[in-house]
C-alpha positions as MATLAB code, in Angstrom:
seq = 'XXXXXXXXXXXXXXXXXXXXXXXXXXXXXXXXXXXXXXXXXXXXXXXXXXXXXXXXXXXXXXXXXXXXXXXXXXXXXXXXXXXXXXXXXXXXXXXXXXXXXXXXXXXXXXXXXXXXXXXXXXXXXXXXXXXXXXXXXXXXXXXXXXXXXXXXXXXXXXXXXXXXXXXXXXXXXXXXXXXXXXXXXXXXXXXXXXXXXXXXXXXXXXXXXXXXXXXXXXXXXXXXXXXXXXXXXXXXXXXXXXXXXXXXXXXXXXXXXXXXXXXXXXXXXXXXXXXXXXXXXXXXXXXXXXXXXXXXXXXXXXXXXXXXXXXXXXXXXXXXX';
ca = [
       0.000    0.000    0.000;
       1.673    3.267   -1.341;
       0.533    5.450    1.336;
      -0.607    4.790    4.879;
      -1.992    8.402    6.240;
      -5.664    7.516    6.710;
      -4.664    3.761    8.627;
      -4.778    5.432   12.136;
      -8.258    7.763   10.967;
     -10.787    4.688   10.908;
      -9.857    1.314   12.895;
      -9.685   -1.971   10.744;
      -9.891    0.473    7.410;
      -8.826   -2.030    5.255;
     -10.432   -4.881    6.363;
     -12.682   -5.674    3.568;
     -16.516   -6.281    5.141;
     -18.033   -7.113    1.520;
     -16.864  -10.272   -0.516;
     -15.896   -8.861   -3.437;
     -17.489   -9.468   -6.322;
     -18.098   -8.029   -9.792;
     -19.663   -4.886   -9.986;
     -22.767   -4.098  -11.432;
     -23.037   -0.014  -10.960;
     -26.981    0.697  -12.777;
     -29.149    1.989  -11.161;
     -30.933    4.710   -9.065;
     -28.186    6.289   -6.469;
     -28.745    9.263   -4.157;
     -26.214   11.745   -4.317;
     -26.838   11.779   -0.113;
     -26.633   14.966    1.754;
     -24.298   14.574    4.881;
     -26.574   14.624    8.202;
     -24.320   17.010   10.669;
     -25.114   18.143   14.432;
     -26.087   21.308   15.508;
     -22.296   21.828   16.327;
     -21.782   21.066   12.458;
     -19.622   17.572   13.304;
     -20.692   14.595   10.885;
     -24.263   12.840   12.798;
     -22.705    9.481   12.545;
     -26.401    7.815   14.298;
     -27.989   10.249   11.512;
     -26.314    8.851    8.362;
     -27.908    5.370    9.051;
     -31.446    6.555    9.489;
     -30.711    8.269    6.215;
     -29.521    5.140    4.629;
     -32.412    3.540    5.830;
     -34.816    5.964    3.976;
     -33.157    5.814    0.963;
     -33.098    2.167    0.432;
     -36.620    2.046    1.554;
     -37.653    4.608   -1.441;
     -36.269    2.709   -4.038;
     -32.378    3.813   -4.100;
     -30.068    0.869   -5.645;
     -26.946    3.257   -3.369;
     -25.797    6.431   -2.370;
     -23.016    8.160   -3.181;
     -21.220    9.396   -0.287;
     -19.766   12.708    0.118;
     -19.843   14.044   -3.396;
     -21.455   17.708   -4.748;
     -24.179   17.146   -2.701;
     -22.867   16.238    0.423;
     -20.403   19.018    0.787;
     -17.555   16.571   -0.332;
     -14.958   18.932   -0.326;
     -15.961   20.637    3.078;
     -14.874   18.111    5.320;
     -11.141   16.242    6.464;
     -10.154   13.210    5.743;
     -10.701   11.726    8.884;
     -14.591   13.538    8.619;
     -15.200   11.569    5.561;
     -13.727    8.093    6.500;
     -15.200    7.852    9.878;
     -18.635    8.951    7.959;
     -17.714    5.799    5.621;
     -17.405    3.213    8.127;
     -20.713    4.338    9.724;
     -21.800    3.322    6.445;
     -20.358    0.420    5.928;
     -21.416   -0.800    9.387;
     -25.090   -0.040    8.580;
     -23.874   -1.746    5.115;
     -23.747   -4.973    7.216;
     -27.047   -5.529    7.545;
     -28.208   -4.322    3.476;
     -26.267   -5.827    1.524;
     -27.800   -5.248   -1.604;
     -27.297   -1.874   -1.304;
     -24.423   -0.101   -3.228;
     -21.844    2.567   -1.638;
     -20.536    5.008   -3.819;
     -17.780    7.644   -2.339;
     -16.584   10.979   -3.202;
     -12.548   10.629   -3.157;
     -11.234   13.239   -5.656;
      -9.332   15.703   -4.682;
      -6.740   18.494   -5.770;
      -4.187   16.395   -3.887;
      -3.187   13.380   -5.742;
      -1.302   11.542   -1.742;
      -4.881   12.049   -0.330;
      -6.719   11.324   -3.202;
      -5.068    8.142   -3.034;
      -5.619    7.719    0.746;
      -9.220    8.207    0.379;
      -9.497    6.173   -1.989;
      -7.570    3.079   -0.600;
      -9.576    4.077    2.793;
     -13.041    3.491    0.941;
     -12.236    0.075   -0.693;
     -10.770   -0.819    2.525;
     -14.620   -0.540    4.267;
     -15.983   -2.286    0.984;
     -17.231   -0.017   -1.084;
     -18.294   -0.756   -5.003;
     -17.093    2.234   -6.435;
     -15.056    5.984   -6.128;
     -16.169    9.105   -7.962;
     -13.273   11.277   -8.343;
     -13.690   14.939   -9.174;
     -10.612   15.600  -10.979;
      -7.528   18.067   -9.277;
      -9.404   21.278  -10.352;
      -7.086   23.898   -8.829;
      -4.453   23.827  -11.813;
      -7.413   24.180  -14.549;
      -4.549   24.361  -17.337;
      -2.951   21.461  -16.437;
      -4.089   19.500  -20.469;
      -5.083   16.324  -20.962;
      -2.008   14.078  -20.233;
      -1.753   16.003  -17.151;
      -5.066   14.449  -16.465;
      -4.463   11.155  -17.592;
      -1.236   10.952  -15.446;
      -3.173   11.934  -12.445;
      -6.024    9.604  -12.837;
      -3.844    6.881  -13.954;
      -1.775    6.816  -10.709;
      -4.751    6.890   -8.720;
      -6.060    3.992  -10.042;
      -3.048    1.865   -9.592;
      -2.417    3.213   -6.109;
      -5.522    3.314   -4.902;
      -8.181    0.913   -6.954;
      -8.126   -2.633   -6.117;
      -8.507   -4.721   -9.416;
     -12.230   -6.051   -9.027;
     -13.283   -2.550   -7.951;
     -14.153    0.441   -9.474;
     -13.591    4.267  -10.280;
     -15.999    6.871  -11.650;
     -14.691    9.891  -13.379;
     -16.795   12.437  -12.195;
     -17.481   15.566  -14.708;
     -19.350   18.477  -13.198;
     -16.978   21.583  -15.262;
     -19.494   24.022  -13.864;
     -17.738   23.443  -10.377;
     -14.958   22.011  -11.231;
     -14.301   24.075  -14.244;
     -12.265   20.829  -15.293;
     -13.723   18.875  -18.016;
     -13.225   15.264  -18.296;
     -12.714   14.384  -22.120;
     -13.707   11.333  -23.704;
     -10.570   10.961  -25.139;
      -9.141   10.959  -21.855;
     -11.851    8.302  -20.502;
     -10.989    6.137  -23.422;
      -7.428    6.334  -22.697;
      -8.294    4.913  -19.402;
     -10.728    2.440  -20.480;
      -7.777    0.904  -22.210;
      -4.956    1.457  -19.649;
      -7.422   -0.251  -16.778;
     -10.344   -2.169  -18.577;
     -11.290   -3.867  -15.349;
     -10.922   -0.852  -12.873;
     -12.170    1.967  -14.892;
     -15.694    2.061  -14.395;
     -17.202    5.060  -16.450;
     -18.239    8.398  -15.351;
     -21.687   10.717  -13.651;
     -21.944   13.195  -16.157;
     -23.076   16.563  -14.141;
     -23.174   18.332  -17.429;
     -27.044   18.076  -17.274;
     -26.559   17.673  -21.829;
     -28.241   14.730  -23.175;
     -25.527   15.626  -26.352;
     -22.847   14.814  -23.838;
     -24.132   12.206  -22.131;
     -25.036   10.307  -25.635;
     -21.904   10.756  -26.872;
     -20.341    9.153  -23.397;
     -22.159    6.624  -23.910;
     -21.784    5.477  -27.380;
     -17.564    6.355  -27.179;
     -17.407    3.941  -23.541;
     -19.376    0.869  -24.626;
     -19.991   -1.272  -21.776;
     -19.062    1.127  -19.003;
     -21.392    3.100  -16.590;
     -22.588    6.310  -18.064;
     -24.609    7.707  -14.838;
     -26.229   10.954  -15.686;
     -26.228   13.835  -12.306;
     -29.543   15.495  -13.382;
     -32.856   13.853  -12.679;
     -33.813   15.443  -15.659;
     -31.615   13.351  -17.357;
     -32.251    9.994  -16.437;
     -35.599    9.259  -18.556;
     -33.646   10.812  -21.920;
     -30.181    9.327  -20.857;
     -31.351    5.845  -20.172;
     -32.696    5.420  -24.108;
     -29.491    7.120  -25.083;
     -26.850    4.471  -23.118;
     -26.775    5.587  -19.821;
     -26.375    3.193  -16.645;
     -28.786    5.180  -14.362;
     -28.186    8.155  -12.490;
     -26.637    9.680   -9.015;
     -27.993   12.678   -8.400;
     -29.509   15.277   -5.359;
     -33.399   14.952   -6.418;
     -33.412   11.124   -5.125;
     -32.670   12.333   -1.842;
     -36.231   13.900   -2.027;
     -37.754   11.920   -5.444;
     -36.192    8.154   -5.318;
     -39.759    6.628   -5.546;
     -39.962    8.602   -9.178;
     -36.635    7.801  -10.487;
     -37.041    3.689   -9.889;
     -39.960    4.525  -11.733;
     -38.814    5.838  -14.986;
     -35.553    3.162  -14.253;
     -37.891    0.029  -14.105;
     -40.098    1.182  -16.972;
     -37.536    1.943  -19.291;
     -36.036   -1.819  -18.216;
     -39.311   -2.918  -19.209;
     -39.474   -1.502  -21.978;
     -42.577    0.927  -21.264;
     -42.966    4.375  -22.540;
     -41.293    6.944  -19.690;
     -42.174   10.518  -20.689;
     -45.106   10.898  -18.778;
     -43.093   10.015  -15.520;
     -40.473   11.562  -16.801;
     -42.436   14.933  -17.132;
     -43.611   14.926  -13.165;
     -40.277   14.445  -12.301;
     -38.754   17.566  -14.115;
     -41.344   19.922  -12.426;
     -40.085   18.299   -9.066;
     -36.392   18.983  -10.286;
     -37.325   22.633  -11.537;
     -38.831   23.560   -8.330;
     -35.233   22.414   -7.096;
     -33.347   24.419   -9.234;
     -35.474   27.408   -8.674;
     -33.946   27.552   -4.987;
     -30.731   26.602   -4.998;
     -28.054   25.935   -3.108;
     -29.368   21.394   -3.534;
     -27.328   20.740   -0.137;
     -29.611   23.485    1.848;
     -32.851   22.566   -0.115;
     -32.416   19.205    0.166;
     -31.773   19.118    3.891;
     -34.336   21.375    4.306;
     -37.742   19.240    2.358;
     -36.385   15.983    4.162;
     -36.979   17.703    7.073;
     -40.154   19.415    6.448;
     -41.838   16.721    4.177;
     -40.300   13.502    5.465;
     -39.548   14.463    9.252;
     -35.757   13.434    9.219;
     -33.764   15.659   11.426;
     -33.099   19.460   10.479;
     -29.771   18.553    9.429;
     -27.142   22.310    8.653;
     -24.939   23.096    5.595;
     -21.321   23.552    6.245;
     -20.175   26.873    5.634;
     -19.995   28.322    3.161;
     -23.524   27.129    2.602;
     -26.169   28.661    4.219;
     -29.309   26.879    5.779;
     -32.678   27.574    5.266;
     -34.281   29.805    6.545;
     -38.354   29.505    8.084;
     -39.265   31.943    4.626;
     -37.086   29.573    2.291;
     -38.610   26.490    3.411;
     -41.973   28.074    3.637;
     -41.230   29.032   -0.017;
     -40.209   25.366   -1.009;
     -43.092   23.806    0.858;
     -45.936   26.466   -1.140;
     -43.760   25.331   -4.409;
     -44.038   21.817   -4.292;
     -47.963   21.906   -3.057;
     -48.848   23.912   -6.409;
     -47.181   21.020   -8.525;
     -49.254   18.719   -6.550;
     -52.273   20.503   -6.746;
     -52.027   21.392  -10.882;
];
């Protein structure tokens, strides 16, 4: 093992609590918010109750500490020891699939992470790419990925390119993906697509045959699944699961989606109309679903009792038209 700087963070790390098997990444995955205290420290008895709901809505997994869940807001040792909670809920749900958020501009702890996530058993990483030197070029890119997935990606496990350039403001090529498809066939998984373009995620999916094309919109999925896509990861399922395994199964079974696809992107609109998706999010799982009222990490900011009144008018208007 290359680097060792996240061994003392979690106890028994790398001790692998899934058989490993291959990996089958389709489906309908949560980008999960991160439940926190009122003191803003990860709510380690919060993230299984969260779990729980998810995999009772329909969720296939959850990605762990991506956009969403403020990823790039917490430590290392934040993020592994809100892993292991996971994987120790994991114990008991097996079929559900962990995703986690490992990229970072730091190529050591990028590796760490990494190495720390696939030590606790989880399917797959989805690795922003180092998006402080934006002019780094392509083989830049492909040097960086490359070493982090033969330091830190076991060979029956997987990493996710993950291309959001509106954050990031580092796009992931296909060129480069294909590069990587063909350096590391059996550890280079695919991508989620944040670009919210079905033109972009078509043409991922047709230049990466037989890898996981996961769309990060939700108005995506319906229109992404018929061109290629593997399913999606994305913030609405936090709120919306039950819609998304709709338009996921019916597609699978070869029904007609648009309709379901339709109530979905009003649901996703009224979203987007109120952003930041970490505050909103945390904010209509509290007030429609009664999990806890779970903060944003600075430099988000909550809700406040006008926001959420706001959100709350928003969503009964859709349901009443």
């Amino acid at each position: 093992m290359s680097h060792s700087g996240y061994q003392c963070l979690v106890p028994c790390v790398f001790t692998y609590i899934m058989p490993r098997m291959k990996v089958n990444l389709g489906g309908v995955y949560a980008a999960a918010v991160t439940p926190l205290t009122a003191s803003r420290q990860p709510d380690l008895n919060g993230l299984p109750r969260l779990l729980d709901f998810l995999e009772q809505r329909g969720c296939h997994g959850s990605l762990l500490l991506g956009t969403t869940g403020e990823g790039p807001s917490f430590s290392g040792k934040e993020r592994t020891g809100l892993w292991q909670a996971a994987a120790e809920w994991r114990r008991g749900h097996a079929g559900f699939r962990l995703l986690a958020g490992t990229g970072t501009p730091s190529l050591r702890e990028s590796v760490d992470l990494t190495q720390a996530a696939f030590g606790l058993g989880f399917e797959a990483v989805v690795a922003l790419p180092p998006f402080f030197f934006r002019s780094a070029g392509e083989n830049g890119l492909y040097d960086w990925f490359a070493h982090l997935i033969e330091s830190g990606v076991p060979k029956d496990r997987l990493l996710l390119g993950y291309h959001i350039p509106a954050v990031s403001g580092v796009p992931l090529p296909l060129s480069l993906l294909q590069r990587l498809d063909a350096a590391y066939p059996s550890r280079f998984g695919g991508l989620k697509d944040s670009s919210g373009n079905l033109d972009s995620a078509r043409s991922y999916a047709a230049g990466l045959p037989g890898k996981a094309v996961m769309v990060g919109n939700d108005k995506m999925l319906g229109p992404g699944l018929a061109v290629g896509a593997a399913g999606c990861i994305t913030a609405g399922a936090n709120l919306h699961s039950p819609h998304l395994r709709a338009i996921y199964d019916a597609h699978h079974n070869g029904q007609e989606t648009s309709a379901l696809q339709s109530q979905l992107d009003a649901l996703r609109a009224a979203m987007d109309a109120m952003p930041p998706a970490p505050a909103y999010v945390k904010a209509m799982l509290h007030a429609r679903h009664g999990l806890p009222r779970w903060p944003v990490m600075p430099p988000l900011k909550d809700f406040n009792a006008e926001q959420s009144k706001a959100a709350m008018d928003a969503l009964a208007q859709l349901k009443a038209a």
